[in-house]
C-alpha positions as CSV (number, residue, x, y, z in Angstrom):
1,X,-39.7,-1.7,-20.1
2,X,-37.1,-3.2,-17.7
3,X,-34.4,-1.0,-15.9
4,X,-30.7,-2.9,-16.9
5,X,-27.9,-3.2,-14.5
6,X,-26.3,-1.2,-16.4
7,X,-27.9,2.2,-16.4
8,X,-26.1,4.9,-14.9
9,X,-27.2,5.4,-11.8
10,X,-26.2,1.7,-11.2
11,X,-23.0,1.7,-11.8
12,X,-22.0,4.8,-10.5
13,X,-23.0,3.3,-7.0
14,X,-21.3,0.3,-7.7
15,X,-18.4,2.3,-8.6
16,X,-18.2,4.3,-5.2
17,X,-18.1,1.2,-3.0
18,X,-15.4,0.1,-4.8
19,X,-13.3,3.4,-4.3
20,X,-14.2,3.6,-0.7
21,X,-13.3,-0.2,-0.5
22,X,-9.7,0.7,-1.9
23,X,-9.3,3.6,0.5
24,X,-9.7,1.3,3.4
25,X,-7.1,-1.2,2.1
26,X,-4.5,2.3,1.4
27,X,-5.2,3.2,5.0
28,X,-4.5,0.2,6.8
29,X,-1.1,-0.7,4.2
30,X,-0.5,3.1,5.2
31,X,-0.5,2.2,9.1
32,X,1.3,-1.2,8.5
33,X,4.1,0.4,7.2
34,X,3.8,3.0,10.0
35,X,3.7,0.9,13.2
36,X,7.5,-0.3,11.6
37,X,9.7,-0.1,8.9
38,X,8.6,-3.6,6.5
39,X,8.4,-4.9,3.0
40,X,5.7,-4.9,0.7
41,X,5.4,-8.6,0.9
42,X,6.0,-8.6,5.1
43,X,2.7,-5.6,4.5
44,X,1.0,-7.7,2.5
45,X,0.9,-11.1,4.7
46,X,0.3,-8.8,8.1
47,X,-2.5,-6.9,6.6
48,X,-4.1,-9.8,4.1
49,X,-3.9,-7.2,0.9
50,X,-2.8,-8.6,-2.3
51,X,1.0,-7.5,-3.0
52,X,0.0,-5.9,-6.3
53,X,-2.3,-2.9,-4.5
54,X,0.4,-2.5,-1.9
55,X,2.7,-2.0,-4.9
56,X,0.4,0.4,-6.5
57,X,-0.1,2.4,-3.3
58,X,4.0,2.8,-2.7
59,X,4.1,4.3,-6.1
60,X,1.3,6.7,-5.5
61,X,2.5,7.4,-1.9
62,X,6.4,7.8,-3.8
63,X,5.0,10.9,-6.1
64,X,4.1,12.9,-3.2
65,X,6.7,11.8,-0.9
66,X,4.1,10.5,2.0
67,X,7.0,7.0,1.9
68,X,10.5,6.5,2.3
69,X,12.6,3.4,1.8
70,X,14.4,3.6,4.5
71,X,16.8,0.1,3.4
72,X,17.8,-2.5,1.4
73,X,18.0,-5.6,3.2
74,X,16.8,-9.0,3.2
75,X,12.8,-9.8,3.5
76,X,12.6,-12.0,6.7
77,X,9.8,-13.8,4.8
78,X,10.8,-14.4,1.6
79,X,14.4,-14.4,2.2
80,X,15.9,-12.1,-1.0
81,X,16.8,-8.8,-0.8
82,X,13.8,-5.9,-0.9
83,X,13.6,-2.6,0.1
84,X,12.1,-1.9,3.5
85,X,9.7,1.1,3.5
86,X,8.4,3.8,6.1
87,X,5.4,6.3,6.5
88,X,7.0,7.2,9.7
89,X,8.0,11.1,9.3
90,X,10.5,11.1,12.1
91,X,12.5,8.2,9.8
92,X,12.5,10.1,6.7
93,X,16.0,11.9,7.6
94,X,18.1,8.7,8.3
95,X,20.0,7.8,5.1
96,X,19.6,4.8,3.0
97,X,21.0,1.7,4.2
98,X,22.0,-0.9,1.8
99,X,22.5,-4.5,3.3
């Protein structure tokens, strides 16, 4: 008898890469937004990470406080207001800035 693809042992290999593949995307978005204050979509063009998993990973990174949005302002890319976000510690304590 032939072994499927999907057996168990198959896909929960498969399924590993996959995490560790997101985990390098969160830690590179995570450094992005480190090196200076940006918006998703500014993140998302440096690092070449869809906007939609950047989006994810500020909501995650939100829950347990590890971001800040530090302003409102306008995106230098897209030109319309958006929030401009931090994983810089030593920004957290400045206080929101709306445009």
């Amino acid at each position: 008898m032939v072994k499927t693809l999907n057996t168990p042992s198959n896909s929960l290999h498969n399924r590993q890469g996959k995490d560790k593949h997101f985990e390098v995307q969160m830690k590179r978005v995570f450094a992005a937004f480190k090196r200076k204050p940006s918006t998703m979509l500014m993140v998302s063009i440096e690092t070449g990470i869809l906007r939609a998993n950047i989006c994810r990973y500020v909501a995650k990174w939100q829950k347990i406080n590890s971001i800040h949005l530090l302003k409102q302002g306008l995106c230098k890319v897209s030109k319309h207001r958006a929030g401009y976000y931090t994983t810089d510690t030593n920004l957290f304590t400045q206080p929101l800035k709306l445009f």
